[in-house]
KOLZAVO-742038 format. One line per 3 residues: for each residue x, y, z of C-alpha. Coordinates in pm, whole numbers. Each point is the difference from the previous one (the first is absolute). Layout:
<recs>
X Y Z; ...
</recs>
This chain:
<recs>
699 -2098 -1064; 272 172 -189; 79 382 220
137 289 -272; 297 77 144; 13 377 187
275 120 -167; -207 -64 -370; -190 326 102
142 248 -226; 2 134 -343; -218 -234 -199
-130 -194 264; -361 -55 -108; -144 110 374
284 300 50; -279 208 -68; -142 -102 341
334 86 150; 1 347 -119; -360 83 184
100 -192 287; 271 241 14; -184 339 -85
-249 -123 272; 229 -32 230; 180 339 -65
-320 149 24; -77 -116 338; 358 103 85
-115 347 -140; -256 33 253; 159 -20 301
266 182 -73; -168 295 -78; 94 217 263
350 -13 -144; -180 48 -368; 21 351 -136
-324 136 120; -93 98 -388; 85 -354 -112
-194 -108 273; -334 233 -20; 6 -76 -390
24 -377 -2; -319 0 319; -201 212 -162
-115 -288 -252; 64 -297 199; 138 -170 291
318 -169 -86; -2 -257 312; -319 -161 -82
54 58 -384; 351 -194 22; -202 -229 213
-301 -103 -193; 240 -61 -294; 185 -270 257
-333 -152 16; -83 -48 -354; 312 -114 -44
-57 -270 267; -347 -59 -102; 189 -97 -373
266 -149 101; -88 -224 327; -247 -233 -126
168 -99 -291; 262 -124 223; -231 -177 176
-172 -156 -346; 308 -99 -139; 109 -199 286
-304 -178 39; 175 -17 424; -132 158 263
306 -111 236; 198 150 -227; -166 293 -34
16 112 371; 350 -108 64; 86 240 -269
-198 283 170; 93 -15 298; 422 -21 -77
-80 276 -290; -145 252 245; 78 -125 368
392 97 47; -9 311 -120; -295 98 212
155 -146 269; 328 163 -65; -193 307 -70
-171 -22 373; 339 -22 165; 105 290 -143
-255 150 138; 54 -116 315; 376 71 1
-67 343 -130; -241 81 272; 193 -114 283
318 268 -74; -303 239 -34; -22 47 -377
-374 -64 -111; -262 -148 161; -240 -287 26
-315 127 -48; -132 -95 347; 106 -364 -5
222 24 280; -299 42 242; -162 -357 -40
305 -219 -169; -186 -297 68; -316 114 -251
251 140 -254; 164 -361 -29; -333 -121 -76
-119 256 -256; 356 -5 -171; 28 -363 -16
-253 -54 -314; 121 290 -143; -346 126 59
37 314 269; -261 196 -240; -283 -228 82
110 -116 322; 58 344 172; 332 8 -10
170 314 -71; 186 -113 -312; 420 16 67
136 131 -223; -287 193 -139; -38 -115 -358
-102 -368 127; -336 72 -16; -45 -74 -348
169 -399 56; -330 -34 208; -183 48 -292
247 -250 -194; -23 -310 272; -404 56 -37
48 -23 -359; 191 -303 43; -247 -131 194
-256 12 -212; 193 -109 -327; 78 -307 222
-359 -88 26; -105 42 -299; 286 -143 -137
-106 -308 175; -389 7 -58; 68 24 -379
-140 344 -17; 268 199 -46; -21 95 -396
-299 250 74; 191 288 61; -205 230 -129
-256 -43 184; 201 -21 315; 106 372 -180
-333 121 -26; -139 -155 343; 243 194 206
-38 347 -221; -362 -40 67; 37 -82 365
236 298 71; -299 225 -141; -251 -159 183
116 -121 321; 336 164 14; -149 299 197
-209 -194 247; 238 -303 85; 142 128 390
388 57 44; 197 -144 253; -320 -196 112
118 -288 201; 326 167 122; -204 260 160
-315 -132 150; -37 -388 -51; 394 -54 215
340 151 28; 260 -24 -333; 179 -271 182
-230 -250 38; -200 115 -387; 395 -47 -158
52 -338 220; -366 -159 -102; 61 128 -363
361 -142 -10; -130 -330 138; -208 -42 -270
124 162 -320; 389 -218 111; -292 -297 54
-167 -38 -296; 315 86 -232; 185 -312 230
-328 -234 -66; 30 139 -350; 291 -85 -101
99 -287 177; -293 -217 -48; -189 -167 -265
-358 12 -159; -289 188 145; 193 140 343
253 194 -193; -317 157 -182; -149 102 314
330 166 156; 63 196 -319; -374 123 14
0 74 394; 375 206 -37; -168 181 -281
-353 95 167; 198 77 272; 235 287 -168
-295 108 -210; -209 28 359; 320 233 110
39 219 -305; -389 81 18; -59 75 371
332 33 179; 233 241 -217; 186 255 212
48 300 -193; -76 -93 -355; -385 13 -46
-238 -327 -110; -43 178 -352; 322 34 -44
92 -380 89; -211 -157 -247; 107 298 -237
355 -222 10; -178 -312 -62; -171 119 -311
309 128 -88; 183 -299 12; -236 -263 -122
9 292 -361; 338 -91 -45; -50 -350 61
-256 57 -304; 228 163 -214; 252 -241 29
-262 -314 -100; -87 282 -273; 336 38 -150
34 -390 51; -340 -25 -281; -164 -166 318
-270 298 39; -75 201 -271; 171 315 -56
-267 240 -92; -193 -117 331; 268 39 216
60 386 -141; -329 47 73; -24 -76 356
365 113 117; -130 322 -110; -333 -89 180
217 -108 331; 190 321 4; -327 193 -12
-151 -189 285; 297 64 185; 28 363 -63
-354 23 76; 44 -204 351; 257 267 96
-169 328 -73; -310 -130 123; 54 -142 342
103 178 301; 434 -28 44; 279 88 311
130 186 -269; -295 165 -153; 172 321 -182
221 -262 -219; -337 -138 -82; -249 265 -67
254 227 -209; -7 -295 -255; 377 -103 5
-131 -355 124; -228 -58 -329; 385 132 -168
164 -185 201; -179 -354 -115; -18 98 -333
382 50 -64; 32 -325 171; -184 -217 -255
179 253 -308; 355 -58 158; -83 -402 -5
-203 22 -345; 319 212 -132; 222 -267 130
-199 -329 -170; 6 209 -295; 355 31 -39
66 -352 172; 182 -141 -303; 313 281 -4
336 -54 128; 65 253 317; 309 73 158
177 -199 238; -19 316 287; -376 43 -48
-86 -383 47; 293 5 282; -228 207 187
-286 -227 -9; 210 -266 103; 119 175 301
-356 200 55; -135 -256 284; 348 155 211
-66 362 -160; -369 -50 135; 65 -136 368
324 208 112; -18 329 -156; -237 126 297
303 -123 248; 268 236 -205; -177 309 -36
-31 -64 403; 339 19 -17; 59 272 -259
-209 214 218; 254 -13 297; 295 132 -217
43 389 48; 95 75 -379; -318 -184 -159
-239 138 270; -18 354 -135; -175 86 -342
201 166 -250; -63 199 -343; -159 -239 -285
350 -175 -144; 211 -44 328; -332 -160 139
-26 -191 -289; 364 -133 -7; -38 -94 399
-374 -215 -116; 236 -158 -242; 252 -106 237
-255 -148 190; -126 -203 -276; 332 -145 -96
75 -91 335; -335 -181 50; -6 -176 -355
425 -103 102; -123 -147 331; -357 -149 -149
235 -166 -216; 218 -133 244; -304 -177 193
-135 -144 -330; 328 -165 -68; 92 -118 306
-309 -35 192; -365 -64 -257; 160 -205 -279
211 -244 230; -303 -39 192; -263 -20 -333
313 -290 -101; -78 -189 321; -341 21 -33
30 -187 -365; 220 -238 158; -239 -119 287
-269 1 -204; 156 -195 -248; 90 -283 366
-392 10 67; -76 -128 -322; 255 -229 22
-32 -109 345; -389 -11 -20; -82 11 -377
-140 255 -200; -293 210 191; -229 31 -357
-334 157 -8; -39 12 -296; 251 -51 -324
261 261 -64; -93 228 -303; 170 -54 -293
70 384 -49; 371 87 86; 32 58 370
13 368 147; 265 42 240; -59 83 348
161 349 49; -292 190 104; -7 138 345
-336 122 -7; 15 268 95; 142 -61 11
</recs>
């Protein structure tokens, strides 16, 4: 299958639009954590409607709820699929980890209590699923790319069972279960009383890396089977054994996701439009409900209404964006979506370091504050771009390339037949 080249992102690109949310998400997120170095009337403002994190967030996973799948359809190769995956998001998280590391051993930062059992963090960490697997998520924004390999998980399956094109009702399922069942599904449940988070992460890694090997590699039924036992599996984590993100929440993501996944078979005349306006709007309603209603960690963000906000300017942002997807942009606002997977990952690591310098520690009036935040930013979008050049798109070019031997060494790996709709190209993150 034919890959759009990265550099075609840009100014007229028919999919820069996603590009130029991809990078407002990932600003926002950016926004959130450094908000101690935020003037605090910027700050107080912005909070007192929503929460930027999760709103930059949420608008990741629509994106990837859009996005992903068609990738998947339009391949018509699972193999494919997953080799993609895992060289579009594993060396940067893995680069991202050992700067962690690094910075934590000269004493800058920390790891968020991974240190103590290194053994269980390996495990957690390896499936890029610490959030389920009670990891402590290093750096801290990987929780969310637990949500993404469950999503994954799932596509796979259904991918492969032929059921995949319901996406609305995946949509609706999951809003309706995060009302329902969000608030009595148990957190952390088999980390803390079935064993200990090393042997829950090694059983779960056993069989999630299991099924995906039987999946892929083999032929007929089996391969149907290990897709469906990976994906029951990850769906089994994200409903009893989330660390700090509640159940509601979880399957808030996955109702989420499988929206834009309906509003891209929408805007393909697969689904019909008026149908699918009706029940994103239903979705976000469910969701907002599911997090006003049900008991949270952080319960003042959710009784004070900014959650219900919060969701709400999600689905907007991403309706705004679909509505203006046929516009040219400029080249610096889809350049940020390009490099938002690096923005996303390392930004926690330099405001560890921006904390430690003596001139940037201090607050100061509302412009020189403003001119040091800015500073920041250019040095984080300078070295975000550094990684994307020289570490994500050599590695998303090798990824092409051995997917590309696979089908030649072993023939094509076809579900089904490729769609004849012109191929999305793979430059989503997820989150991220």
């Amino acid at each position: 299958m034919q890959q759009v080249p990265e550099q075609a992102a840009g100014t007229g690109n028919r999919l820069a639009w996603l590009d130029v949310l991809r990078g407002w998400a990932a600003l926002c997120v950016v926004f959130n954590h450094f908000g101690y170095f935020v003037p605090p009337s910027i700050n107080s403002a912005v909070y007192r409607w929503i929460d930027p994190g999760e709103y930059g967030v949420f608008v990741f996973f629509i994106i990837s709820g859009y996005i992903i799948p068609a990738s998947l359809e339009r391949r018509g190769n699972v193999r494919t699929f997953w080799v993609s995956r895992i060289f579009r998001l594993y060396p940067l998280y893995l680069l991202a980890v050992a700067i962690a590391v690094a910075l934590w051993v000269i004493h800058v930062g920390s790891l968020r209590g991974e240190g103590s059992d290194p053994a269980a963090s390996i495990l957690s960490q390896l499936l890029m699923m610490s959030n389920v697997l009670g990891g402590k998520n290093l750096p801290n924004v990987v929780w969310s790319l637990s949500y993404e390999m469950i999503f994954y998980l799932l596509l796979t399956a259904l991918f492969m069972s032929h059921l995949h094109r319901r996406s609305s009702s995946y949509a609706l399922a999951f809003g309706i279960a995060a009302v329902a069942l969000g608030g009595l599904l148990p957190q952390a449940y088999f980390t803390n009383t079935l064993s200990s988070a090393r042997v829950v992460a090694l059983v779960a890694d056993l069989v999630v890396l299991t099924g995906l090997a039987v999946a892929v590699g083999l032929r007929g039924m089996p391969r149907l089977v290990g897709a469906t036992l990976a994906a029951l599996t990850g769906l089994t984590l994200l409903a009893f054994n989330g660390t700090w993100l509640p159940p509601w929440e979880a399957l808030s993501i996955l109702a989420l996701m499988f929206t834009g996944t309906m509003l891209y078979r929408a805007e393909q005349g697969q689904y019909p439009r008026r149908n699918a306006a009706a029940i994103t709007v239903f979705v976000l309603g469910l969701t907002a409900v599911a997090g006003m209603w049900h008991p949270s960690s952080h319960a003042e963000f959710i009784w004070n209404g900014s959650y219900a906000l919060t969701v709400l300017a999600a689905g907007l942002t991403f309706a705004i964006g679909l509505a203006f997807r046929k516009r040219s942009w400029p080249r610096a606002l889809t350049w940020l979506g390009l490099i938002s997977y690096s923005l996303y990952l390392l930004h926690p690591m330099l405001i560890e370091v921006y904390r430690f310098l003596p001139w940037t520690s201090q607050h100061y009036s509302l412009w020189p504050q403003l001119l040091v935040d800015a500073l920041f930013l250019i040095i984080l979008i300078a070295l975000c771009s550094l990684t994307y050049l020289f570490v994500e798109r050599p590695m998303q070019d090798a990824g092409r390339r051995l997917a590309r031997w696979f089908d030649a060494r072993f023939g094509p790996d076809r579900i089904v037949s490729p769609s004849s709709v012109p191929c999305l190209p793979d430059t989503s993150h997820s989150p991220f």
